[in-house]
C-alpha positions in Angstrom: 177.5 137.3 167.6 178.2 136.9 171.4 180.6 134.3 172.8 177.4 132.5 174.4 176.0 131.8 171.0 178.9 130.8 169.0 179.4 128.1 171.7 176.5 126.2 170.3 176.6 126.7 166.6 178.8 125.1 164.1 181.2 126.9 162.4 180.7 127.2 159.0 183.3 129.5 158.0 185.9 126.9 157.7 185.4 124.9 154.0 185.0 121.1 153.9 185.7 119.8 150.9 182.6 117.1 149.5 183.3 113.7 148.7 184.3 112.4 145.3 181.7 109.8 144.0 182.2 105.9 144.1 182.0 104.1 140.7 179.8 101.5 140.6 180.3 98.6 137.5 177.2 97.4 137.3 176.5 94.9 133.7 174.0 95.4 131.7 172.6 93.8 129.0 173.1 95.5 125.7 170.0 96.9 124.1 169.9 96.9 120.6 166.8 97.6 118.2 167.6 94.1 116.7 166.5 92.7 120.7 163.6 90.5 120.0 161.4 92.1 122.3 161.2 95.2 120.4 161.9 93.3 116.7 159.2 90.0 117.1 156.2 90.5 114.5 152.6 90.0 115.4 151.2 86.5 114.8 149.5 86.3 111.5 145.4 85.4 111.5 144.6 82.9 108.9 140.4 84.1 108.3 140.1 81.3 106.1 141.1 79.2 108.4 139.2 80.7 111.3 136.1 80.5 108.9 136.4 76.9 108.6 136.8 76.2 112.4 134.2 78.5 112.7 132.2 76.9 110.6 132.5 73.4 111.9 131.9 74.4 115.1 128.5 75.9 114.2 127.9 72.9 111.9 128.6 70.7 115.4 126.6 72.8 117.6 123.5 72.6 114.9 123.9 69.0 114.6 124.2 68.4 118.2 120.8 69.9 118.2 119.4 68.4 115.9 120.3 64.7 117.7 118.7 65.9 120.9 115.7 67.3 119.7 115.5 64.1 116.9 116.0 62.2 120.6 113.8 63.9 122.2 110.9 63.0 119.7 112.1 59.4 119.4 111.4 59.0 123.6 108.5 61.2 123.5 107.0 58.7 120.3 107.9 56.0 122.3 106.2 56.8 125.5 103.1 57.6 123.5 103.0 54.0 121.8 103.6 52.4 125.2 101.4 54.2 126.7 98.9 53.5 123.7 99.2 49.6 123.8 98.8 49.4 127.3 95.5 51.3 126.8 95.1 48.6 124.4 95.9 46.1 126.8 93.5 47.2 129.7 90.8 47.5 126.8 91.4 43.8 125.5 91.4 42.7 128.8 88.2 44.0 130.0 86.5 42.9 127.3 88.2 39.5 127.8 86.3 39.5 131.2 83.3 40.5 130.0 83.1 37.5 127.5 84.5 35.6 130.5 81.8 36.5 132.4 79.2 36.4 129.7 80.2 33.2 128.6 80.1 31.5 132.1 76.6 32.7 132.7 75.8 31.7 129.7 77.5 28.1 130.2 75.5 28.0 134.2 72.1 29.0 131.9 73.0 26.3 129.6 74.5 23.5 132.2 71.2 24.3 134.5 69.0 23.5 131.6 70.9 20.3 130.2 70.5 19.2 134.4 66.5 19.9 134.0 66.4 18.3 130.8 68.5 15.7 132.0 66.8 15.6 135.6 62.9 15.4 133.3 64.3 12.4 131.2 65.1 10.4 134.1 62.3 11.4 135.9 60.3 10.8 132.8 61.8 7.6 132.7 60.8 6.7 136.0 57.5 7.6 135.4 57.1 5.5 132.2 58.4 2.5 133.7 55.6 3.2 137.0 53.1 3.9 134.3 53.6 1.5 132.5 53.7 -1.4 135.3 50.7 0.0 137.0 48.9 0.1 133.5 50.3 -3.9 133.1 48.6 -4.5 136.4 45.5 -2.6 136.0 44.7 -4.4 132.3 45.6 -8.0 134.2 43.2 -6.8 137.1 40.7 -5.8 134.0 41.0 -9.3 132.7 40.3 -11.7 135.9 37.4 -9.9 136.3 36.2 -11.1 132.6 37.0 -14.3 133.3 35.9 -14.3 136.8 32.2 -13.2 135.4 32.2 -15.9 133.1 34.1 -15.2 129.6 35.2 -18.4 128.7 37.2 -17.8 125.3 41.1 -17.5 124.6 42.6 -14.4 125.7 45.6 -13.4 123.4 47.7 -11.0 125.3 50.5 -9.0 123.1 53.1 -6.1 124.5 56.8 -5.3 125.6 58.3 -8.5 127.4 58.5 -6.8 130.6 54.9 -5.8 130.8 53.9 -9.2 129.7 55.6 -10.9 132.8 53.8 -8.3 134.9 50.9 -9.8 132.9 51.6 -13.3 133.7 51.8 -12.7 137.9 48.5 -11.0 137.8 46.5 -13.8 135.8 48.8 -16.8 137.7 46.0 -17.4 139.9 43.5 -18.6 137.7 43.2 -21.4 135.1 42.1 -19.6 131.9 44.3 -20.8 128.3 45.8 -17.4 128.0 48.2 -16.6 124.5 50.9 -14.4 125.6 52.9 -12.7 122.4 56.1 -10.3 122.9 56.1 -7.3 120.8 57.9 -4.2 119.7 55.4 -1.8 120.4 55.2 -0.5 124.4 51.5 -0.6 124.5 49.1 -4.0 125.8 46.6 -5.6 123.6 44.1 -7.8 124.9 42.1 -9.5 122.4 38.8 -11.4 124.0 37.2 -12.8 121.1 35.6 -10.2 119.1 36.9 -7.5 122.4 39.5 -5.8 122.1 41.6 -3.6 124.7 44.1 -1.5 124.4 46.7 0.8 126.4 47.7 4.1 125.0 51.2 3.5 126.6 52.7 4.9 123.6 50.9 8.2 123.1 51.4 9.6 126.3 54.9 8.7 126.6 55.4 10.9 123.6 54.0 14.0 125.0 56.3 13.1 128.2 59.3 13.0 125.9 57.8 16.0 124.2 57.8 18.0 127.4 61.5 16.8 128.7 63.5 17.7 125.0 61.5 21.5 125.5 
């Protein structure tokens, strides 16, 4: 090997002795086969146990279900009878209207006739009393005229009171004996000796009255 060379390598023909090793005291725990890692037995199952849990859980869960579907029909029953009586309810009350409203035509048909009936009886009322006055004065006319051509007899006059006085004005004029005699029935006599004459007061009123209770 030339000088040059050797000037830049190491030398490794001279021996170096290695280095003893350092002791290091490190503790550690002991490990035994009695460590409880290695020695700790497996949990026991109890299946009788785990049945029974098992079991009431299921029993729960079934019950539980049960509940919500026996809920379930409860609310659904329930909607169905509301929903039935208010059906009901609307029904009753429609036909509640329509006997309303039948019932107060019915009462107009019945208050429009008891006015007509009650607007005839007064008219026919009114046209009994006219009737009847213009009949008093007509028969009193009737009777001047008798006397007037020369009938010199009693005249005997019988009727209602008021029909009698309209007797009286008409025959006031003349100086004739005249019997006047009040009476229940409605209708004039006039009795000239064997002559006799007579309203019929009392017959047509009836058909009148006949008409107005129709």
């Amino acid at each position: 090997m030339s000088a040059a060379l050797t000037k830049y390598l190491k030398d490794f023909s001279q021996f170096v002795p290695a280095e003893e090793p350092v002791a290091i005291d490190i503790e550690l725990p002991a490990v035994t086969f009695e460590s409880d890692w290695a020695t700790a037995p497996e949990p026991l199952i109890d299946l009788e146990e785990e049945k029974r849990k098992a079991f009431e859980d299921g029993e729960q869960s079934a019950k539980q279900t049960l509940d919500e579907s026996h809920q379930a029909e409860l609310d659904a029953l329930k909607l169905r009878h509301e929903e039935e009586l208010e059906a009901q309810r609307v029904r009753f009350e429609e036909e509640i209207a329509g006997h309303l409203a039948t019932s107060v035509i019915t009462m107009k048909q019945v208050m429009n006739e008891h006015v007509e009936a009650a607007c005839l009886k007064v008219l026919s009322q009114f046209v009994e009393q006219e009737l009847a006055q213009k009949t008093a004065a007509e028969m009193a006319a009737q009777v001047l005229r008798e006397i007037r051509d020369g009938y010199a007899g009693t005249v005997k006059i019988s009727g209602p009171e008021q029909l009698l006085s309209k007797m009286r004005k008409g025959l006031e004029e003349i100086d004739h004996p005249v019997d006047y005699e009040v009476s229940d029935d409605i209708d004039i006599q006039v009795q000239m000796d064997n002559s006799v004459l007579m309203t019929r007061l009392s017959e047509f009123f009836q058909g009148l009255r006949g008409l107005s209770d129709e």
